[in-house]
C-alpha positions as CSV (number, residue, x, y, z in Angstrom):
1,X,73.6,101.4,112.5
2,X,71.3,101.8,115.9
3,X,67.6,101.3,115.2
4,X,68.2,99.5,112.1
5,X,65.5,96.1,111.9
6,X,67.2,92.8,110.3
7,X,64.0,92.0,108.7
8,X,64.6,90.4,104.8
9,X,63.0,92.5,102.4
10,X,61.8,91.4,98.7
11,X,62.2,93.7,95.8
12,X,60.7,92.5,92.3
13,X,62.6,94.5,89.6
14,X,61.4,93.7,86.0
15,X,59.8,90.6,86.9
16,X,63.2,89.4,89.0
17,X,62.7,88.5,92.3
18,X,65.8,89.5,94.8
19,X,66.0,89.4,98.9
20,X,68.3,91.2,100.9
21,X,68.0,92.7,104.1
22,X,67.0,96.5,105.7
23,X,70.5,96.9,107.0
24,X,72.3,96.8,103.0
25,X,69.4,99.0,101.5
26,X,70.0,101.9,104.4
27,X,73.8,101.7,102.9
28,X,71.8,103.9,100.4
29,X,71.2,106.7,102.5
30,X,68.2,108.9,103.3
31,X,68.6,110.7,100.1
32,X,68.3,107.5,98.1
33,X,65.4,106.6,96.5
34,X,65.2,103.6,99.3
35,X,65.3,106.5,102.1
36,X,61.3,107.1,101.1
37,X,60.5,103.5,100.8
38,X,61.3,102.8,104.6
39,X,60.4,104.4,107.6
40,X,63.0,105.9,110.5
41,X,63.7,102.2,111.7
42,X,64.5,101.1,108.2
43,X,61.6,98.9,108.0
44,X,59.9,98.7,104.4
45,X,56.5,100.7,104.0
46,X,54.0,98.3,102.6
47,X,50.8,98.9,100.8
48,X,47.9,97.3,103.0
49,X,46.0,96.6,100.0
50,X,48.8,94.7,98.6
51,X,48.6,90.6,98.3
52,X,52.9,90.2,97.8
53,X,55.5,91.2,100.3
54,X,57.4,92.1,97.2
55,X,58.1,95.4,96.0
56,X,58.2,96.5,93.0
57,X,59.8,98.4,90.4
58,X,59.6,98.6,87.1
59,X,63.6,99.1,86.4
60,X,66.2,96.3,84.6
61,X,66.8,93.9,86.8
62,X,70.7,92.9,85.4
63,X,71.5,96.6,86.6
64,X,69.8,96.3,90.2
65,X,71.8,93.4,90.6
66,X,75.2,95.4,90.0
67,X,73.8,98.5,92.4
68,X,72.3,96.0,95.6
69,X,76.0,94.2,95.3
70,X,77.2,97.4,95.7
71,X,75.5,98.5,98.6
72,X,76.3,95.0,100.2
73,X,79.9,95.2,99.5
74,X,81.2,98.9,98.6
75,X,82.7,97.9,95.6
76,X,81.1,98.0,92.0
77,X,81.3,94.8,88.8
78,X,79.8,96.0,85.8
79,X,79.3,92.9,83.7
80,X,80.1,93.2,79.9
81,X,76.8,92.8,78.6
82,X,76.1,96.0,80.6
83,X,76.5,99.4,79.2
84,X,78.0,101.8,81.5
85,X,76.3,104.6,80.6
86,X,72.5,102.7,81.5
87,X,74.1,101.2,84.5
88,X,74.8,105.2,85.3
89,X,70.9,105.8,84.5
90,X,70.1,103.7,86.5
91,X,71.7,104.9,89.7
92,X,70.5,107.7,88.8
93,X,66.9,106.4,89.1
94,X,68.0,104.9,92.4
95,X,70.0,108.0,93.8
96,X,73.1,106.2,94.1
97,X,75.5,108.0,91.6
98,X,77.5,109.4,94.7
99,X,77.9,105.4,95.6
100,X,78.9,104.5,91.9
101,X,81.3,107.2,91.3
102,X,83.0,106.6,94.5
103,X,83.3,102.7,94.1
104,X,84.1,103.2,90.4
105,X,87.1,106.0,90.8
106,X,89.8,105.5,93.8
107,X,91.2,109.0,95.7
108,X,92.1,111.5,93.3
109,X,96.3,110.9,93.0
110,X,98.0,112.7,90.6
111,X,100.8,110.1,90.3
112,X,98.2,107.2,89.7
113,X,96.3,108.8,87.1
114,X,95.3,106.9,83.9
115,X,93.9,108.5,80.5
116,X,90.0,107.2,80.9
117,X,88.5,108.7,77.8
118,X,89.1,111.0,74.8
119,X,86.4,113.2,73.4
120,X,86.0,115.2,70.2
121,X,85.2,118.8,70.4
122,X,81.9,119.8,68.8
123,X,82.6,123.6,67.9
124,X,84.7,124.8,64.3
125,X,87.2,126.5,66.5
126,X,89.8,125.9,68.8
127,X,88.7,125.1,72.5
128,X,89.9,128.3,74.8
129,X,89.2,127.0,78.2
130,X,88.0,124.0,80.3
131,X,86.3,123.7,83.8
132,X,85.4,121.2,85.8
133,X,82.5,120.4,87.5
134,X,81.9,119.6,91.2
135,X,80.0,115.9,89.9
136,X,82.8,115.0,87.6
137,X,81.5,116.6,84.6
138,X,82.8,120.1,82.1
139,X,82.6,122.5,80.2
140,X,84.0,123.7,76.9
141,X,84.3,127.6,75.9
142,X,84.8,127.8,72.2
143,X,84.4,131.4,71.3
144,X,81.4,132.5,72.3
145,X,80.1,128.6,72.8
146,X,80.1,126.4,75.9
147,X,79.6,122.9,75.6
148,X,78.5,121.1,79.0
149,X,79.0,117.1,79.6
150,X,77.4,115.6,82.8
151,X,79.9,113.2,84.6
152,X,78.6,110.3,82.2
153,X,80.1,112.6,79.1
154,X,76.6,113.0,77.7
155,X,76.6,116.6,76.1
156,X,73.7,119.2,77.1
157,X,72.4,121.5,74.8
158,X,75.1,124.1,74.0
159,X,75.4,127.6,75.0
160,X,75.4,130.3,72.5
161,X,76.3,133.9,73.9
162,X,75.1,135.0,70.5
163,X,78.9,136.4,69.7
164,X,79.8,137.3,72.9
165,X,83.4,135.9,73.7
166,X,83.3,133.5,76.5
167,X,86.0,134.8,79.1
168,X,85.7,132.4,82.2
169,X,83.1,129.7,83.5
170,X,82.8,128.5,87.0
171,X,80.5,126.2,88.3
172,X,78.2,127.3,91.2
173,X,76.9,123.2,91.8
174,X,75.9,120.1,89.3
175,X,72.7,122.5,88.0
176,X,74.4,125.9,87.6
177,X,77.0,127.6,86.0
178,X,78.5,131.4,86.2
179,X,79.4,132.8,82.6
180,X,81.8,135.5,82.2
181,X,81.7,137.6,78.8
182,X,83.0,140.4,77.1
183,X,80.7,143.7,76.1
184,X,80.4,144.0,72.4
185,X,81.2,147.5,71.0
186,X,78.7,150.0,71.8
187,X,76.1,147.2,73.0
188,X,76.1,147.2,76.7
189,X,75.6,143.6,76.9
190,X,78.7,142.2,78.6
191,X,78.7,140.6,82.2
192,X,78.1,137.5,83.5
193,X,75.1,135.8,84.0
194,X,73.8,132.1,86.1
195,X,72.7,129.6,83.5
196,X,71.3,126.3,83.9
197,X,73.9,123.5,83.0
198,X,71.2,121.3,81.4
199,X,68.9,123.4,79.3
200,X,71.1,126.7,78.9
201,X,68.5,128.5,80.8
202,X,69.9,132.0,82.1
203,X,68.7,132.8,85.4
204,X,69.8,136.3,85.8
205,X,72.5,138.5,85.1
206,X,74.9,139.9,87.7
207,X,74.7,144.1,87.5
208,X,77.6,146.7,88.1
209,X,76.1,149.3,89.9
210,X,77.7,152.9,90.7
211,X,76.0,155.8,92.1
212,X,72.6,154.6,91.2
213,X,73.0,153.9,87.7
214,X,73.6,150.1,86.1
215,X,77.0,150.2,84.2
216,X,77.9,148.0,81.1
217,X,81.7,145.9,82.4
218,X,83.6,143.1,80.6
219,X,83.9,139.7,82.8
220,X,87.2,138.1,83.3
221,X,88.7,135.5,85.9
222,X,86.0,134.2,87.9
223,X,86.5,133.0,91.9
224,X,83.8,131.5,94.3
225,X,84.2,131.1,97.9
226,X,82.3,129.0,100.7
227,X,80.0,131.6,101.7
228,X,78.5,132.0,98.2
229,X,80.2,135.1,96.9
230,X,81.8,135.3,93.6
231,X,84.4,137.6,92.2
232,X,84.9,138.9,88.7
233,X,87.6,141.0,87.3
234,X,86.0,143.7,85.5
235,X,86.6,146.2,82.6
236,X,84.0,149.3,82.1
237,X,83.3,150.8,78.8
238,X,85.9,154.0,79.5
239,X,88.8,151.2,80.6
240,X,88.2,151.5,84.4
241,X,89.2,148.3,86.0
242,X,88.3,146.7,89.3
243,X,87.0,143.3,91.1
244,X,83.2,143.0,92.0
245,X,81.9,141.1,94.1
246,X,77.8,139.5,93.8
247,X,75.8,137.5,96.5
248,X,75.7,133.8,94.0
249,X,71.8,133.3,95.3
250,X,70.5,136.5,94.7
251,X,72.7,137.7,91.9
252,X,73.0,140.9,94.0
253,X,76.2,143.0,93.8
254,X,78.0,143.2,97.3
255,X,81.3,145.2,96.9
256,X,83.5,146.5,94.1
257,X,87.6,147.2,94.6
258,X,88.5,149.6,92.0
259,X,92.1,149.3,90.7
260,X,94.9,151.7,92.1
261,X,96.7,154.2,90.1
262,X,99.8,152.6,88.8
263,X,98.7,149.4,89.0
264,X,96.6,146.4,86.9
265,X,93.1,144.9,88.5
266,X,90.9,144.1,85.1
267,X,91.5,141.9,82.6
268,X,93.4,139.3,85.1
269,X,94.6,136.0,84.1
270,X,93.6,134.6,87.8
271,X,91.7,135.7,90.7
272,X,91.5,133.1,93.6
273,X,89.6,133.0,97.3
274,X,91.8,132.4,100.0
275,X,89.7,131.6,102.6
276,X,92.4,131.3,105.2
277,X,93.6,135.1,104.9
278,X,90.4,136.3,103.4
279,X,91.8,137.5,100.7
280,X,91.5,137.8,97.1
281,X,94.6,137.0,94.7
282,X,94.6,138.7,92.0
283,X,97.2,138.2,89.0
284,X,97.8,140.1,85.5
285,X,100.0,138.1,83.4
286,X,102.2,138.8,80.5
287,X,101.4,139.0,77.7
288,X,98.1,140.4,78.4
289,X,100.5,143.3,79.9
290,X,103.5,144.4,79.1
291,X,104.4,143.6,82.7
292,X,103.1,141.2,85.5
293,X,100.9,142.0,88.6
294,X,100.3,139.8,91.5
295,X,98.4,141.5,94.6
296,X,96.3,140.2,97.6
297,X,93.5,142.0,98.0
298,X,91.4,142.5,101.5
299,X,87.7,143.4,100.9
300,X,86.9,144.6,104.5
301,X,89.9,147.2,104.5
302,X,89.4,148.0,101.2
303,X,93.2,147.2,100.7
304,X,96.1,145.8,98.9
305,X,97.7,144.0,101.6
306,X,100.5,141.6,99.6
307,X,101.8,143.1,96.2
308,X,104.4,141.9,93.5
309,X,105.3,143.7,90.1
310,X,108.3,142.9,87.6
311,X,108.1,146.3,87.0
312,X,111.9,147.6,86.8
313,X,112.8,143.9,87.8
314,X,115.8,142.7,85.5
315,X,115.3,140.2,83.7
316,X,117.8,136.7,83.0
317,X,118.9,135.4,79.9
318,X,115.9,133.6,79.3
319,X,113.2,136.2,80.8
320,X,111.5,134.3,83.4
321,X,108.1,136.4,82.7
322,X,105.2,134.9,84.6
323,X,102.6,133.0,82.7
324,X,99.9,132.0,85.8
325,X,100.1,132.4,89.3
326,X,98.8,130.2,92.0
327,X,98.1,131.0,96.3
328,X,99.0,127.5,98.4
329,X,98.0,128.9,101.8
330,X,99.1,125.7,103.8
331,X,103.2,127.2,102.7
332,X,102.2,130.8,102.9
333,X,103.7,130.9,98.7
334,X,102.8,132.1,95.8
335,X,103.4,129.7,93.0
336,X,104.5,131.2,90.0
337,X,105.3,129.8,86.6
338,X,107.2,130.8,83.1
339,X,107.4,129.8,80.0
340,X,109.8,127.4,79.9
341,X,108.1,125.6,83.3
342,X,110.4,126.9,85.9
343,X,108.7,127.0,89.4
344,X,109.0,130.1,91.4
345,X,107.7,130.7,94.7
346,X,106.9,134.0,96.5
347,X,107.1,134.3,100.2
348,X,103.5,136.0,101.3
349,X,105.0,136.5,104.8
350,X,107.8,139.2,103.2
351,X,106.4,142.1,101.4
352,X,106.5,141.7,97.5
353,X,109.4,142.8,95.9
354,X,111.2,141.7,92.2
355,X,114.3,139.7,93.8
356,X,111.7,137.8,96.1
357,X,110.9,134.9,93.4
358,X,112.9,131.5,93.7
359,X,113.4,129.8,90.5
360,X,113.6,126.2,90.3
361,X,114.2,124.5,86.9
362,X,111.7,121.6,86.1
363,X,111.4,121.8,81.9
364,X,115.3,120.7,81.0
365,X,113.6,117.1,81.3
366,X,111.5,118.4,78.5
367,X,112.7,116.8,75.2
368,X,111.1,117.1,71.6
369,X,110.0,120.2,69.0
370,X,107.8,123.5,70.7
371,X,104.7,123.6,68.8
372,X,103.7,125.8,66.1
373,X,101.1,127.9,68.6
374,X,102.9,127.7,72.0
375,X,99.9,127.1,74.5
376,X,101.3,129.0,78.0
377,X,101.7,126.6,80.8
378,X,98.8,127.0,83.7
379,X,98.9,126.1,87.1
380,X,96.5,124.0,89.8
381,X,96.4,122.9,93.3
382,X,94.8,119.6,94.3
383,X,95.0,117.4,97.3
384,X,98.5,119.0,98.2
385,X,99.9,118.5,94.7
386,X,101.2,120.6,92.4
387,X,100.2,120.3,88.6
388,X,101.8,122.3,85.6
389,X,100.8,122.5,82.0
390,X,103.6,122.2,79.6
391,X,103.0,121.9,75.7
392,X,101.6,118.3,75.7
393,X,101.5,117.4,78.8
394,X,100.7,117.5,82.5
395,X,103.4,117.7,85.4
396,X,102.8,116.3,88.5
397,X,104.8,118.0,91.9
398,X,105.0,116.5,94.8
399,X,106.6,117.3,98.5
400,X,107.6,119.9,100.4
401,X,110.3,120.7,97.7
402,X,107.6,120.2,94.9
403,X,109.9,117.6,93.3
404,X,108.4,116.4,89.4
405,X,107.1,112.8,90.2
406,X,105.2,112.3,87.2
407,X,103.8,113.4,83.9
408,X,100.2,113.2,82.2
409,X,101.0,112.8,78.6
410,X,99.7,111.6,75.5
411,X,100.6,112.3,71.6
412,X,97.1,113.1,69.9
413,X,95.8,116.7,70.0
414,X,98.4,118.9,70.0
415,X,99.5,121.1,72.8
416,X,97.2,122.0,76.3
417,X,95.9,125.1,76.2
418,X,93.7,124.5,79.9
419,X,93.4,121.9,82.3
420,X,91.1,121.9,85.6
421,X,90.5,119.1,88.3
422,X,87.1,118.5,90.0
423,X,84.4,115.4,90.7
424,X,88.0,113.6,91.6
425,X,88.9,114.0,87.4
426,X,91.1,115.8,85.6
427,X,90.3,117.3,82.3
428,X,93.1,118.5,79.4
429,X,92.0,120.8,76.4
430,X,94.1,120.5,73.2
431,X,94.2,123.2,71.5
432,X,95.3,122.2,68.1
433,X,92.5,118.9,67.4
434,X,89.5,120.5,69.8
435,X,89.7,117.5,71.6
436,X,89.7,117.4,75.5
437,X,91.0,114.5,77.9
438,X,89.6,112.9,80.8
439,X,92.2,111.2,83.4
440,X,90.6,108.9,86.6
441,X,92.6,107.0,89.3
442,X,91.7,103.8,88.8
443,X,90.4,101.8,92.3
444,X,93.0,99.7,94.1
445,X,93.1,96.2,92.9
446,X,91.7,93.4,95.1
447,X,94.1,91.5,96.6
């Protein structure tokens, strides 16, 4: 680093004296709590008055040992007399959880995944859906609850949407969440609304507005993209369906698409930003319908530009319906999945039509008794693999021919009802024990 001084500095941390130099504490960064304690150069700010070259804070010392060998070295050794969870406290204090997380969990790999951590569902029902957060924490809808867990697990107060069924969460950043909910009959309080992820706070609500007037709507799938815009399926009170579209820092509603005649918008399964194309995916599933919709939708031409029904479409033996639906832009595809796991992919260069899904069997590998509920596999995209949820377990596709190169599985907690990846994580919600899972890549070993 240019500019940086070589000068030893002294910190005293709980009465512990330790020296290191300018050049390992700018390893923190300016947005460290060590970026205020130096100037541009790097050189500690002293206190004239003061009688000690040393420093100091008022912190436990055995855990600023573990973070300074950390910023010397990159890699992180948390002693067994040390609690993780006050080492993670700690780098909080410090602003070095970004450092700790990255030293602690190696490059999110599907294939190298290990089960880090079990935890037991709070709520007297069964979980319904899981998201994960952008820092490596979730959240749990139960109903019309959501339990929140920072990255170190700790639970925030719960949400209660006072009966209101939870429909879809997504997370905004580390401090904010978007809540999705259903209107209760004859009570026009439906919607979604920002909450605060650590108090519950709500910030505001996101409006439907037409012709002047504020309209009561259900929420359903929930999508963000880069440019801070989110999308919600939507129901109104007299079944009119359609996908709005609200400004995430104002709250401000920016566009609404309202469904065509003939075909289904509201109450999707999945809607999902491309931001290669654009465009918003938008997919119905059965057995929400009777039949299956997947469209593309283009806001600024207020058109459906890609569309794929199984309307009329004959069915095999086995009745491949379509249970999620996933965009990969990079193979211009649509990623489709049944009930039985079978991959199918949709070419978005061809227009949609019902012979345009290739099948590929995955399940036969699948062994063993179907549950009692059947929980309907869902799909996810993560650093160019493919993952599948199938009864118990997690499938893992790889390649340009998405071959199976691994499975996520474990015996307690019945079936998966949701899974979702973020903070390098992935999370797995069983729906028979309430329980979710947490799976890391664990960090290279030293050779």
């Amino acid at each position: 680093m240019m500019g940086i001084q070589k000068d030893r500095v002294k910190f005293n941390v709980g009465g512990r004296v330790f020296e290191t130099t300018s050049t390992t504490v700018a390893n923190a960064g300016r947005n460290s709590m060590f970026g205020a304690m130096f100037d541009d150069n790097w050189s500690l700010l002293t206190d004239q008055n003061s009688t000690t070259e040393e420093h100091f804070i008022d912190r436990n010392p055995d855990c600023f040992a573990v973070l300074l060998d950390l910023l010397r070295t990159g890699e992180i050794h948390i002693p067994q007399n040390i609690p993780e969870k006050l080492l993670y406290r700690e780098a909080l204090f410090y602003g070095l959880l970004d450092h700790v997380r990255s030293a602690k969990w190696g490059h999110f790999d599907g294939n190298r995944l290990g089960l880090s951590k079990s935890v037991q569902g709070h709520a007297p029902g069964d979980g319904t859906a899981i998201r994960a957060g952008p820092d490596g924490g979730c959240c749990v809808a139960h109903g019309s609850m959501l339990h929140v867990y920072d990255w170190m697990l700790d639970e925030h107060p719960p949400l209660n949407l006072d009966y209101q069924r939870v429909n879809d969460v997504g997370w905004v950043d580390s401090d904010n969440i978007v809540i999705g909910v259903s209107e209760r009959l004859g009570r026009g309080d439906g919607g979604m609304g920002l909450f605060s992820s650590h108090n519950g706070e709500l910030r505001y609500k996101f409006q439907v507005c037409h012709e002047n007037q504020v309209k009561s709507y259900t929420a359903g799938a929930l999508s963000f993209s880069s440019d801070y815009k989110i999308f919600s399926s939507c129901k109104g009170r007299s079944n009119e369906y359609g996908v709005g579209v609200w400004d995430q820092v104002t709250g401000k509603m920016i566009d609404f698409f309202y469904e065509p005649i003939g075909w289904s918008l509201g109450d999707a399964d999945r809607v999902q930003w491309l931001e290669g194309s654009n465009c918003l995916l938008v997919a119905t599933m059965f057995p929400r319908k009777d039949n299956c919709y997947i469209s593309l939708l283009d806001f600024r031409e207020k058109k459906m530009v890609w569309c794929w029904s199984d309307v009329g479409a004959p069915l095999a033996v086995d009745e491949k319906r379509v249970r999620d639906a996933i965009a990969m832009e990079d193979n211009n595809s649509i990623c489709v999945v049944n009930e039985f796991e079978d991959l199918g992919f949709m070419d978005l260069r061809s227009g949609g039509a019902a012979t345009s899904i290739r099948w590929s069997s995955r399940s036969r590998l699948m062994k063993g008794k179907m549950p009692e509920e059947p929980c309907y596999p869902k799909l996810a995209l993560h650093g160019g693999q493919l993952f599948s949820s199938m009864n118990d377990c997690i499938s893992v596709f790889c390649g340009p021919e998405w071959v199976l190169t691994s499975r996520l599985r474990r015996s307690y907690g019945g079936s998966i009802c949701d899974f979702s990846i973020g903070g390098d994580r992935l999370f797995a919600l069983h729906s028979e024990e309430n329980v979710f899972d947490i799976w890391e890549t664990p960090t290279p070993p030293i050779i």
